[in-house]
C-alpha positions in Angstrom: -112.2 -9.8 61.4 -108.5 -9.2 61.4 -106.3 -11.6 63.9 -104.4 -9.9 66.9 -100.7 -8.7 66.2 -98.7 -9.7 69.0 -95.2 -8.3 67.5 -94.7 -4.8 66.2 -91.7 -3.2 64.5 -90.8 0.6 65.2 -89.1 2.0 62.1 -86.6 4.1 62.9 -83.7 6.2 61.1 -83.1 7.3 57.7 -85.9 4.3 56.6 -88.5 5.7 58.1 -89.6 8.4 55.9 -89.7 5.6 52.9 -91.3 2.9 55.1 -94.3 5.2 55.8 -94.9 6.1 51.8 -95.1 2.3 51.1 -96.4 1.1 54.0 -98.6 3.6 55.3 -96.7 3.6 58.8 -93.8 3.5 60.4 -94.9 0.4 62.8 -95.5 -2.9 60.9 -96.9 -6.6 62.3 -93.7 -8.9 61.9 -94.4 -12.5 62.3 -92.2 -13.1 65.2 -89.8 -11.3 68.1 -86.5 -13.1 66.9 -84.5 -12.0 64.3 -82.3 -13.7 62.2 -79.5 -13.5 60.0 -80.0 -12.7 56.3 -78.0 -12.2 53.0 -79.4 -8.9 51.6 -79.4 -7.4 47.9 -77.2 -4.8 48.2 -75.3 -6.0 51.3 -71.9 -7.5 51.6 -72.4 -9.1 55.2 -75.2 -10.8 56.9 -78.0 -8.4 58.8 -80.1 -9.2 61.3 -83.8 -9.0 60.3 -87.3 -9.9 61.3 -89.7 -11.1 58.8 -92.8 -8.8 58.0 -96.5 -10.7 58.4 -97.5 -10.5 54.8 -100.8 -11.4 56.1 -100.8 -8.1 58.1 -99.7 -6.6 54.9 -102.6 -7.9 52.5 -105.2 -6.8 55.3 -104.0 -3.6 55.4 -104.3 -2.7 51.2 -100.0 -2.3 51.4 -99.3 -5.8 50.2 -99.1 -4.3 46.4 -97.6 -1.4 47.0 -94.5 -3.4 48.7 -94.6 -5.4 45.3 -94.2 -1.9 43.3 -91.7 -0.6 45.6 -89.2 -3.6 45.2 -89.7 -4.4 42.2 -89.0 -0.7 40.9 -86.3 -0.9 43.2 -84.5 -3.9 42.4 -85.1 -3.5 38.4 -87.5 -6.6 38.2 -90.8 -7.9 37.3 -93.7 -7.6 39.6 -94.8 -11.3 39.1 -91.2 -12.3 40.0 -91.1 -10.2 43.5 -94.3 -11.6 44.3 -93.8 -14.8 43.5 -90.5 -14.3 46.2 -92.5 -12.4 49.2 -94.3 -16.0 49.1 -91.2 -18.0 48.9 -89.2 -16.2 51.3 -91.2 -13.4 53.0 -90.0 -10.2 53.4 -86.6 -9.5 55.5 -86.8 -5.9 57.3 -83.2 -4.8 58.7 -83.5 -4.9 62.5 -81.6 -1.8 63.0 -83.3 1.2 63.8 -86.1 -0.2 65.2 -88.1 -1.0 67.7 -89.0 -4.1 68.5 -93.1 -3.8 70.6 -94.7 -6.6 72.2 -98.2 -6.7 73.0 -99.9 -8.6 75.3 -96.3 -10.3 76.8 -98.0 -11.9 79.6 -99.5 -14.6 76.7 -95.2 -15.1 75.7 -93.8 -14.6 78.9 -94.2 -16.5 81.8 
């Protein structure tokens, strides 16, 4: 039985197209409505981000897939990437999205 997903991310924009061919969707579980700032690969500022529920992800078969993705991405070993998901989680780039709650009456009183 999987758990209930309270907190949904819309992807939007010009990541949307690749989110779908990794994840399978454009809407992913993220652990939490607040974001918070993150030094990115790639990035020379901070970004605001929410972190992806990499329990959601390993329910729904995409958890490897994520792994391949980076690592081809970032030129790196797929032990190392997972090894960092666990560390670290993953960051997603809270622009061009959507954040969904479900269920706010349980968060907000």
């Amino acid at each position: 039985m999987t758990a209930t997903r309270d907190f949904w991310l819309h992807i939007g924009g010009e990541r949307a197209a690749a989110f779908e061919q990794v994840f399978g969707t454009r809407i992913v579980a993220v652990e939490s409505p607040a974001t918070h700032m993150a030094l990115l690969p790639g990035l020379d500022e901070p970004q605001e981000v929410y972190l992806l529920d990499l329990e959601w992800a390993r329910e729904q078969g995409c958890r490897q897939r994520i792994v391949a993705h980076l690592s081809c991405q970032f030129g790196v070993e797929e032990s190392f990437t997972d090894a960092r998901l666990e560390q670290e989680g993953l960051p997603l780039l809270a622009a061009d999205t959507t954040l969904e709650i479900r269920n706010p009456q349980k968060w907000f009183n």
